[in-house]
DSSP file (Angstrom, degrees, kcal/mol; ACC not computed):
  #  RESIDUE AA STRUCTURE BP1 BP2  ACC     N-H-->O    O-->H-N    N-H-->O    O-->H-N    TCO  KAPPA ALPHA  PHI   PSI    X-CA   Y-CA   Z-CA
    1    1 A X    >>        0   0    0      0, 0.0     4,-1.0     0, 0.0     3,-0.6   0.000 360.0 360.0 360.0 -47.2 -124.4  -37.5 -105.1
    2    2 A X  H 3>  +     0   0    0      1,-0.2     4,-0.7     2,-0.2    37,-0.1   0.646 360.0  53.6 -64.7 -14.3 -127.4  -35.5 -104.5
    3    3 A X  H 3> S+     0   0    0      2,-0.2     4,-1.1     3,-0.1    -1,-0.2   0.616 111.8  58.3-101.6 -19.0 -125.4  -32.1 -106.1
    4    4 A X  H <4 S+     0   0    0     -3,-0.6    -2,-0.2     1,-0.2    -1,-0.1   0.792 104.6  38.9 -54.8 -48.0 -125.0  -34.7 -109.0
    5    5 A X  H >X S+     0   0    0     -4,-1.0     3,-1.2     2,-0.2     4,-1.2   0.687 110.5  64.3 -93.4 -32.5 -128.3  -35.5 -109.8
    6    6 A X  H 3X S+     0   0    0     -4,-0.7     4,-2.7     1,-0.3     5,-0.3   0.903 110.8  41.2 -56.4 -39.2 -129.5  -31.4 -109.2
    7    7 A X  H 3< S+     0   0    0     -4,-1.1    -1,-0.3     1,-0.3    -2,-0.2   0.253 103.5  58.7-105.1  10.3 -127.3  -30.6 -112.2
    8    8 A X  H <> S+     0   0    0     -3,-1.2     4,-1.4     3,-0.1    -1,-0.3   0.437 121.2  35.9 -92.4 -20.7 -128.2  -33.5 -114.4
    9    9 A X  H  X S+     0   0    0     -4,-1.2     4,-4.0     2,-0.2    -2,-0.2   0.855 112.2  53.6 -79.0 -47.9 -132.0  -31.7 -113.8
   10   10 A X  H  X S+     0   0    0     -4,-2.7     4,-3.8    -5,-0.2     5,-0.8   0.940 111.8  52.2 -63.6 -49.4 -130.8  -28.0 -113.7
   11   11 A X  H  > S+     0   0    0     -5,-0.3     4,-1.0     2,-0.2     5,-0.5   0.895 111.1  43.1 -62.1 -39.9 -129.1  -29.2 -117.4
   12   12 A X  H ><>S+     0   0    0     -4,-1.4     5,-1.4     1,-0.2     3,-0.9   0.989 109.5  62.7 -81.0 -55.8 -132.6  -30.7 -118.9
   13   13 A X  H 3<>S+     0   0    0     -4,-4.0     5,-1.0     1,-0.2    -2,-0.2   0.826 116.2  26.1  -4.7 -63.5 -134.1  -27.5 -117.4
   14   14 A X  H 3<5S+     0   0    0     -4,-3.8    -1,-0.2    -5,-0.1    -3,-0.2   0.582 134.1  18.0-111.5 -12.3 -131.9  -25.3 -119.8
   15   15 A X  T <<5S+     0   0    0     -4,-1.0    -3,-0.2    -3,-0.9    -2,-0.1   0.645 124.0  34.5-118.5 -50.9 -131.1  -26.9 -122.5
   16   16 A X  T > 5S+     0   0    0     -5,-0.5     3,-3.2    -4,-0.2     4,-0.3   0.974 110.9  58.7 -64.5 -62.5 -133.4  -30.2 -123.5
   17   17 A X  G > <S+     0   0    0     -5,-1.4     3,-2.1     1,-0.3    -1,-0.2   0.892 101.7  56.6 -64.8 -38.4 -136.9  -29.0 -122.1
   18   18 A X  G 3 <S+     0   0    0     -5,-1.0    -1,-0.3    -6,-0.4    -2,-0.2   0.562  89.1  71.6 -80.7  18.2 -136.9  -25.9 -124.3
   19   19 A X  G <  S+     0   0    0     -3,-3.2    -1,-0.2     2,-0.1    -2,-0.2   0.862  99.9  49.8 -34.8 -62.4 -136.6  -27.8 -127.2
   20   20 A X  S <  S-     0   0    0     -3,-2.1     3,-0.1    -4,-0.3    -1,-0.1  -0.685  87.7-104.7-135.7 157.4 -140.3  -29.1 -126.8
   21   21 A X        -     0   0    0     -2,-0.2     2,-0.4     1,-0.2    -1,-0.1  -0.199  62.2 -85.9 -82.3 144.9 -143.8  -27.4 -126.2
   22   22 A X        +     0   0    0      1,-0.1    -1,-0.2    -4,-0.1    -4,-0.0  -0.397  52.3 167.8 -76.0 126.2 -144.8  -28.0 -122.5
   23   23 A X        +     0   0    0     -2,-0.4    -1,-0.1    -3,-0.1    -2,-0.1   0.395  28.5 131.7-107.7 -19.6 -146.6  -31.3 -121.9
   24   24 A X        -     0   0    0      1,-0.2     5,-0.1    39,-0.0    34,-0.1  -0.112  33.8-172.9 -44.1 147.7 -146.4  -31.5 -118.2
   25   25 A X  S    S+     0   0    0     32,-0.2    39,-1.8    31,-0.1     2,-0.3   0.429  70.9  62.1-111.6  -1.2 -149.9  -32.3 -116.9
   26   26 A X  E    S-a   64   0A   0     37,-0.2     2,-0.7    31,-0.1    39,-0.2  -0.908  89.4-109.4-127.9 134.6 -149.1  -31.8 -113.4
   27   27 A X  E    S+a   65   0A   0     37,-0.8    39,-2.9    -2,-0.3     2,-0.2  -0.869 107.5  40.8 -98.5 132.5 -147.6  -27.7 -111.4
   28   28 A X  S    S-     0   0    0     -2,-0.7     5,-0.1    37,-0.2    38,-0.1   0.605 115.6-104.7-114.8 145.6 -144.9  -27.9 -110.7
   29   29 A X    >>> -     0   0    0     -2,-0.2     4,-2.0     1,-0.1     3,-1.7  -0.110  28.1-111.6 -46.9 151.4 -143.4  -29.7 -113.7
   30   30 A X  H >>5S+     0   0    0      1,-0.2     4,-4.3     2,-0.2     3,-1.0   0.984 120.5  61.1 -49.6 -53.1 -142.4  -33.3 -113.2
   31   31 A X  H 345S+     0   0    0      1,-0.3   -18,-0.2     2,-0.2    -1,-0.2   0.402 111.1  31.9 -21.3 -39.0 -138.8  -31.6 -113.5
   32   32 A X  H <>5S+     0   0    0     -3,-1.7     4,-1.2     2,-0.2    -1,-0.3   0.277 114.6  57.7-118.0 -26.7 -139.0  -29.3 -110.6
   33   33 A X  H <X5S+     0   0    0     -4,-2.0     4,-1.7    -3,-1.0    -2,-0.2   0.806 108.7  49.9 -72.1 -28.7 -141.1  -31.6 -108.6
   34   34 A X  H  <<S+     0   0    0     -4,-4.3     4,-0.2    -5,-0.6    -3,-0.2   0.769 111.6  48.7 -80.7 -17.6 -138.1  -34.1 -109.2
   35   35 A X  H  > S+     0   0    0     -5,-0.4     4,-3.7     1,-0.2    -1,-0.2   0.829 115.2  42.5 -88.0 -20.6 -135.5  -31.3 -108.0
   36   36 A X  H  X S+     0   0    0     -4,-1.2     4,-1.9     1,-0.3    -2,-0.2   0.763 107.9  54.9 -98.7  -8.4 -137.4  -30.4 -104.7
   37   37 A X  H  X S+     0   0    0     -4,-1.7     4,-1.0     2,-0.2    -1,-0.3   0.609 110.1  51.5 -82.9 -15.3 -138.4  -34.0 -103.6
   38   38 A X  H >> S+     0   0    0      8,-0.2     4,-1.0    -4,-0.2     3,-0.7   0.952 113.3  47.3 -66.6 -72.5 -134.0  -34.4 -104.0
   39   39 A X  H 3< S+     0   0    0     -4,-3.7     3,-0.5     1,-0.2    -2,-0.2   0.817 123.8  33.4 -24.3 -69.5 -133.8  -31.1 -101.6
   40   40 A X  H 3< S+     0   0    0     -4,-1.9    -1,-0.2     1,-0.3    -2,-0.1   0.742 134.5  13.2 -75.4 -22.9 -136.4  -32.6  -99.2
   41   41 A X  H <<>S-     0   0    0     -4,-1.0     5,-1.2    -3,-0.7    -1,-0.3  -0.018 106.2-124.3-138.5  22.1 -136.4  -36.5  -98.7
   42   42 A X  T  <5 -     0   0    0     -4,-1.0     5,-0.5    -3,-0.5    -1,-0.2   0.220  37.8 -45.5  48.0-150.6 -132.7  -36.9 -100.6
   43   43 A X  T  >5S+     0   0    0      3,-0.2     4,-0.7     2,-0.1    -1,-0.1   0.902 129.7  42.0 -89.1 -28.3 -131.3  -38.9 -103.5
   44   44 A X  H  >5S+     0   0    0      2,-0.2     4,-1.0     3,-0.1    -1,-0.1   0.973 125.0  30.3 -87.1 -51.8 -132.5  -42.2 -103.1
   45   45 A X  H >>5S+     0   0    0      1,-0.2     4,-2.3    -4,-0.2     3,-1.9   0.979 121.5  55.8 -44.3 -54.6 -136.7  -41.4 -102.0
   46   46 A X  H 3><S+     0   0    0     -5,-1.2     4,-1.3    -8,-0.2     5,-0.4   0.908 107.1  40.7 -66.2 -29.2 -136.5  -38.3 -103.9
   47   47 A X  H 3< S+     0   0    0     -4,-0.7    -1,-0.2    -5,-0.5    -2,-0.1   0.836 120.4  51.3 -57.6 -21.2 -135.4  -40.1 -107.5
   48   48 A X  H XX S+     0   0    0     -3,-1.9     3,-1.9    -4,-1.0     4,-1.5   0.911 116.6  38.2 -86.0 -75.2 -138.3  -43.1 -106.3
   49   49 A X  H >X S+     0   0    0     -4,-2.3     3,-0.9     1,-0.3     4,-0.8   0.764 120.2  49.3 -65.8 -68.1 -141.0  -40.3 -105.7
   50   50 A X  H 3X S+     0   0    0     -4,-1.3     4,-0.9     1,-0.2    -1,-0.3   0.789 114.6  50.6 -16.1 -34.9 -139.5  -38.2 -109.2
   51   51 A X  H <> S+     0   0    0     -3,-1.9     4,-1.4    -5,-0.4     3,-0.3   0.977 105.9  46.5 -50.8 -86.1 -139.8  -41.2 -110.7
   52   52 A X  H << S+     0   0    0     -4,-1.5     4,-0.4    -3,-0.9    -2,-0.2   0.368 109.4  65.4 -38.0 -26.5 -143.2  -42.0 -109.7
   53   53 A X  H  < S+     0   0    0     -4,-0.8    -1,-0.2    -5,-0.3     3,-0.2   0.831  99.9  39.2-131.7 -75.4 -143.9  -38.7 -110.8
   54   54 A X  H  < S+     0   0    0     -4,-0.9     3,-0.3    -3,-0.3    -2,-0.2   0.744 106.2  68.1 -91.8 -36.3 -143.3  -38.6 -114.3
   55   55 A X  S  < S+     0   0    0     -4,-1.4     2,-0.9     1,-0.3     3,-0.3   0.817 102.1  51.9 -50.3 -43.8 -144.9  -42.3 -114.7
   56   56 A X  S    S+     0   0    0     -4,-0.4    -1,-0.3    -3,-0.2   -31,-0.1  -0.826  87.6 101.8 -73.1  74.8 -148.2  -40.4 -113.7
   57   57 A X        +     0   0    0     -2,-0.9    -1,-0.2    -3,-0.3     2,-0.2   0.172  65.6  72.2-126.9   9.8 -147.5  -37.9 -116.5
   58   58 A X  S >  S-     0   0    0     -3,-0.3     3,-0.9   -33,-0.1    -3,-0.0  -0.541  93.5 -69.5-140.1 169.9 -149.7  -39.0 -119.1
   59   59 A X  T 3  S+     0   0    0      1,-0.3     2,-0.3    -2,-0.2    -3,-0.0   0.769 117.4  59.1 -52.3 -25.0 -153.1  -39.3 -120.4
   60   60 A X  T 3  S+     0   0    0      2,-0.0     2,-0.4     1,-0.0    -1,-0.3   0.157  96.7  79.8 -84.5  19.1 -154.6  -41.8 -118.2
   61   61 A X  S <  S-     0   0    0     -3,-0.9    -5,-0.0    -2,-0.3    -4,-0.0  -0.984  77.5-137.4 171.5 102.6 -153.8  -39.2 -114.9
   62   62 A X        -     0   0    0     -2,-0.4     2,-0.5     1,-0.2    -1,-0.0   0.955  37.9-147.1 -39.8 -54.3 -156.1  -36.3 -114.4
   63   63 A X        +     0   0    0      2,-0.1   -37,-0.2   -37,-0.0    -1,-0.2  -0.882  38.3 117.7 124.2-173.4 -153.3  -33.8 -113.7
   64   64 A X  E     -a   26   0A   0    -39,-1.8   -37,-0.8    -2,-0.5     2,-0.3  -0.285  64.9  -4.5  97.0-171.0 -153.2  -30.7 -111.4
   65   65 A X  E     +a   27   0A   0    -39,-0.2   -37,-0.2    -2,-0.1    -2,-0.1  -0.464  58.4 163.0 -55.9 104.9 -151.4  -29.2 -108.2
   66   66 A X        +     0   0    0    -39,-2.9    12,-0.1    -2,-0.3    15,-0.1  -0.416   8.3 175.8-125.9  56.5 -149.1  -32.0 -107.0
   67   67 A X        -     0   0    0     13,-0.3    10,-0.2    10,-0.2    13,-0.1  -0.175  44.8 -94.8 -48.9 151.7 -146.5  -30.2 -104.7
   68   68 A X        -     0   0    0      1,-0.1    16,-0.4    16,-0.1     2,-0.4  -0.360  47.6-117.0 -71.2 169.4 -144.0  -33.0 -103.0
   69   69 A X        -     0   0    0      2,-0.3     4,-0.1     4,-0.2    -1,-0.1  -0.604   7.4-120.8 -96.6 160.1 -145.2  -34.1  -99.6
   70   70 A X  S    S+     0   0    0     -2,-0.4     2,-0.2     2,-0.1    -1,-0.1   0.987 105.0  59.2 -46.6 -66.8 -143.6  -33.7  -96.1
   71   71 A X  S    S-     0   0    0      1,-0.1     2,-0.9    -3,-0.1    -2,-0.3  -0.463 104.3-104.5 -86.7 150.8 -143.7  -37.2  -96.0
   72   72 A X        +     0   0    0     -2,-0.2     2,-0.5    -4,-0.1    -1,-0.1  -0.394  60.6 150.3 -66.1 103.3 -142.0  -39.8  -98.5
   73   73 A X        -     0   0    0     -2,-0.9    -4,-0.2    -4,-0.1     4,-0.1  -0.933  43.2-151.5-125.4 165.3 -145.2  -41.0 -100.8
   74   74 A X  S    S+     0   0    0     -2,-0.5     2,-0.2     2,-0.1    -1,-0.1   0.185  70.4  81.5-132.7  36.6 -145.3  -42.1 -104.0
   75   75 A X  S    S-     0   0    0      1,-0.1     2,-0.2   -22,-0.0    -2,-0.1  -0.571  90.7 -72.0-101.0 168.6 -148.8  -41.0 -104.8
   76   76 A X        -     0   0    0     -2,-0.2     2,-1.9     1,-0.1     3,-0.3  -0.368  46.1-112.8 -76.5 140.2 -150.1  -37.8 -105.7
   77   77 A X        +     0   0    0     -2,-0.2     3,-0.5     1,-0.2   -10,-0.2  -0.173  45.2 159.5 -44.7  25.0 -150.4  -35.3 -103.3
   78   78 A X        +     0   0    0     -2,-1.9    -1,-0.2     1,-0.2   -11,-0.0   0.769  69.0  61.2 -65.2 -37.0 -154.0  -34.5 -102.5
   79   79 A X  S    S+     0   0    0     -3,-0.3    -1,-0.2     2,-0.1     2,-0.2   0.981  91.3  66.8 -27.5 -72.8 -153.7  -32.9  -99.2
   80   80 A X        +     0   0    0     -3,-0.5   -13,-0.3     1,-0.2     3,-0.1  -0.334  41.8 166.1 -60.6 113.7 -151.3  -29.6 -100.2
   81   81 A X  S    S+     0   0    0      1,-0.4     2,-0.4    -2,-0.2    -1,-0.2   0.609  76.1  37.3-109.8  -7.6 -153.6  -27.7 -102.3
   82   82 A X  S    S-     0   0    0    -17,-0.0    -1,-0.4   -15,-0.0   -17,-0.0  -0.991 113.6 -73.7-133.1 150.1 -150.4  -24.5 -101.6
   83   83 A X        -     0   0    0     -2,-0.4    -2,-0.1    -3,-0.1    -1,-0.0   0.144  45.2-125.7 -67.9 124.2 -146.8  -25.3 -101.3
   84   84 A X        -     0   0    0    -16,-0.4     2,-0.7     1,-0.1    -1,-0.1  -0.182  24.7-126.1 -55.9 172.4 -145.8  -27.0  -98.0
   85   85 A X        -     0   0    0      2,-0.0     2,-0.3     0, 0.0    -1,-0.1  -0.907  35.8-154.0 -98.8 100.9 -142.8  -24.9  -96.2
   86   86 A X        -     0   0    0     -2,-0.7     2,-1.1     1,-0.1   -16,-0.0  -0.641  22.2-132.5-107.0 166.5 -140.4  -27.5  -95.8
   87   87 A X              0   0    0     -2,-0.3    -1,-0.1     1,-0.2    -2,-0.0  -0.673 360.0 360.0 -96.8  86.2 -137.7  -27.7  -93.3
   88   88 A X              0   0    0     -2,-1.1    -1,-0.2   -47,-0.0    -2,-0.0   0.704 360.0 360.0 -84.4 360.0 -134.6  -28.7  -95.7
């Protein structure tokens, strides 16, 4: 399931997102944020926190360095200001 959801991501990667000028407000793109919270915390937390993710993605949301956390949240990230090493 989880190899499912990587390649419905890897596929807007490479064809849809370069359609359109880049709007992410948040590094890493919601996109990539959404593939490595799958890696780390699996299909069902990592779709909730991807999810979550892209719902903050808009004007009302400062923005910035949001790396996923160690732990499952579905808030922004304010601890990791450089990319945790996680144990997948």
């Amino acid at each position: 399931m989880q190899k499912f959801f990587i390649l419905l991501i890897r596929g807007y990667q490479r064809f849809i997102s370069p359609l359109f000028p880049p709007s992410c407000r948040y590094y890493p793109s919601c996109s990539s944020y959404m593939l490595e919270a799958l890696k780390v915390h699996g299909v069902f937390k990592g779709l909730l926190m991807g999810i979550a993710r892209v719902l903050r993605c808009n004007p009302l949301f400062k923005g910035g360095i949001d790396y996923v956390p160690e732990n499952f949240s579905l808030r922004k990230n304010k601890e990791d200001k450089e990319k945790p090493q996680y144990k997948y």
